[in-house]
C-alpha positions as semicolon CSV with decimal commas, in nm:
position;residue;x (nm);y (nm);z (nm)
1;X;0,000;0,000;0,000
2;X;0,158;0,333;-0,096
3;X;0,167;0,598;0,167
4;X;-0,114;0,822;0,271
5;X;-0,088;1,168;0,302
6;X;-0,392;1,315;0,456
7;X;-0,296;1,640;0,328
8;X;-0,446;1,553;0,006
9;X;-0,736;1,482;-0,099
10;X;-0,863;1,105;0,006
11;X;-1,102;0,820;-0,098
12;X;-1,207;0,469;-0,019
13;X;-1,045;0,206;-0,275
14;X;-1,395;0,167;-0,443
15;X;-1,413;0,606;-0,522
16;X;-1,604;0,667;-0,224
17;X;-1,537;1,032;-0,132
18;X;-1,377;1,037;0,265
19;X;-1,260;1,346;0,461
20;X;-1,021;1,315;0,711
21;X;-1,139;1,449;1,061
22;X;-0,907;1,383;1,336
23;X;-0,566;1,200;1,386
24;X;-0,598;1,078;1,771
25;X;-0,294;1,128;1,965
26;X;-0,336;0,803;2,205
27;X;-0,215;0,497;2,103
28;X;-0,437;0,278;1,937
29;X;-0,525;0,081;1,594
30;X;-0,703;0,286;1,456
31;X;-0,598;0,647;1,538
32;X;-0,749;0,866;1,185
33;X;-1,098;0,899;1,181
34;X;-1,298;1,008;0,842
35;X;-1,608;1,070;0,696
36;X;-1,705;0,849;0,428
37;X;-1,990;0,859;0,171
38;X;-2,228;1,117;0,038
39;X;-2,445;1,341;0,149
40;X;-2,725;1,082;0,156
41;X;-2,526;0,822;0,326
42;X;-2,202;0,904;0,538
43;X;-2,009;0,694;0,796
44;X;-1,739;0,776;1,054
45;X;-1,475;0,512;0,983
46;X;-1,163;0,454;1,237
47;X;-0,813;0,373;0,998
48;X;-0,466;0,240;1,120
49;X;-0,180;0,484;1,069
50;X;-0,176;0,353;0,676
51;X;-0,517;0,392;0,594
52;X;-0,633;0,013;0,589
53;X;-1,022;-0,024;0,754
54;X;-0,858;-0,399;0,860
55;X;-0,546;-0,500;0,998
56;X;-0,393;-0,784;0,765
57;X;-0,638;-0,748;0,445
58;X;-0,694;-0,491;0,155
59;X;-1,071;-0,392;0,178
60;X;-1,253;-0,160;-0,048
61;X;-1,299;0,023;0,258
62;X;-0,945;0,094;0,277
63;X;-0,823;0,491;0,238
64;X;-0,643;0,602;-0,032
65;X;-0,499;0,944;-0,165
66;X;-0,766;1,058;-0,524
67;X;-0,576;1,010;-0,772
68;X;-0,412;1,288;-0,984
69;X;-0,571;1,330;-1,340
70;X;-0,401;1,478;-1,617
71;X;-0,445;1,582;-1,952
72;X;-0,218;1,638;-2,193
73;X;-0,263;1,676;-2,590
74;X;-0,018;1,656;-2,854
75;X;-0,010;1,666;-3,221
76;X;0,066;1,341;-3,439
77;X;0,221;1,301;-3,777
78;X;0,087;1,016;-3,992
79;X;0,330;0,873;-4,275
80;X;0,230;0,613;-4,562
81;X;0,454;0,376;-4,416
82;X;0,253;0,299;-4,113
83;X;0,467;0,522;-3,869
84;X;0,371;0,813;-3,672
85;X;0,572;1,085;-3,485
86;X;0,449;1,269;-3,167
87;X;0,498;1,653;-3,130
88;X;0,391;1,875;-2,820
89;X;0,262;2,100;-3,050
90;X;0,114;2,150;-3,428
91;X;0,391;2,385;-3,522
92;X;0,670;2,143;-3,393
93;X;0,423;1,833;-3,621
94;X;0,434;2,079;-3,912
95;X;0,830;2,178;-3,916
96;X;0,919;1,784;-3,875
97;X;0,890;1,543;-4,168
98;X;1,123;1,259;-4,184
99;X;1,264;1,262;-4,542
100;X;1,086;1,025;-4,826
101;X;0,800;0,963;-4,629
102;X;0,486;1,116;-4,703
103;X;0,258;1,251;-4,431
104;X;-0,105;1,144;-4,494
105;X;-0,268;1,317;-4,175
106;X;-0,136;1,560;-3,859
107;X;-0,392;1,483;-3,598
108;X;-0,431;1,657;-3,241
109;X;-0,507;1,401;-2,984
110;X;-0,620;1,433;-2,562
111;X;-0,500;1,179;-2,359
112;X;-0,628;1,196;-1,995
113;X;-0,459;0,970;-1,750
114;X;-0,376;0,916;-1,358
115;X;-0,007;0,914;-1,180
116;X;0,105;0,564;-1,249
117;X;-0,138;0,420;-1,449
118;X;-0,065;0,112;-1,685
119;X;0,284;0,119;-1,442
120;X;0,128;-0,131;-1,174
């Protein structure tokens, strides 16, 4: 389980929106206590120091930090050969042609993605 920070925004492992209330200062299991669920259903939920709802097991319970979405879009070249080239931008697509290949298509695409995904 990666680390928590409960500086950031947090959620349950199955997207369940949880706000972090309290870290107790005693020593216990189950010292951070959040808020989890909607508006038309919340719980107060007790977590050990890394977030799990259960000692020994992965629930869906279990806290983790929302992950960070990004989007970024980029411009690709398209070449009769089956080959494409990937530019930040359409003036950087349009001032880069590989020699004897003939560029069918330049084609702005968004890609949206989270911090680490397809890594796992």
């Amino acid at each position: 389980m990666k680390p928590l920070d409960l500086t950031k925004p947090l959620q349950t492992r199955d997207g369940r929106p949880a706000k972090f209330l309290h870290k107790l200062q005693c020593v216990c299991r189950y010292p951070i206590v959040c808020v989890v669920g909607s508006a038309n259903e919340e719980h107060v939920i007790h977590y050990n120091s890394s977030g799990s709802a259960q000692d020994h097991c992965e629930t869906s319970a279990d806290l983790i930090n929302v992950p960070v979405k990004h989007v970024r879009e980029y411009w690709v070249n398209l070449y009769d050969n089956e080959t494409a080239d990937i530019y930040n931008g359409r003036q950087g697509a349009d001032n880069s042609r590989p020699c004897k290949l003939k560029r069918l298509a330049c084609k702005k695409i968004t890609i949206e993605f989270v911090d680490n995904e397809g890594l796992e």
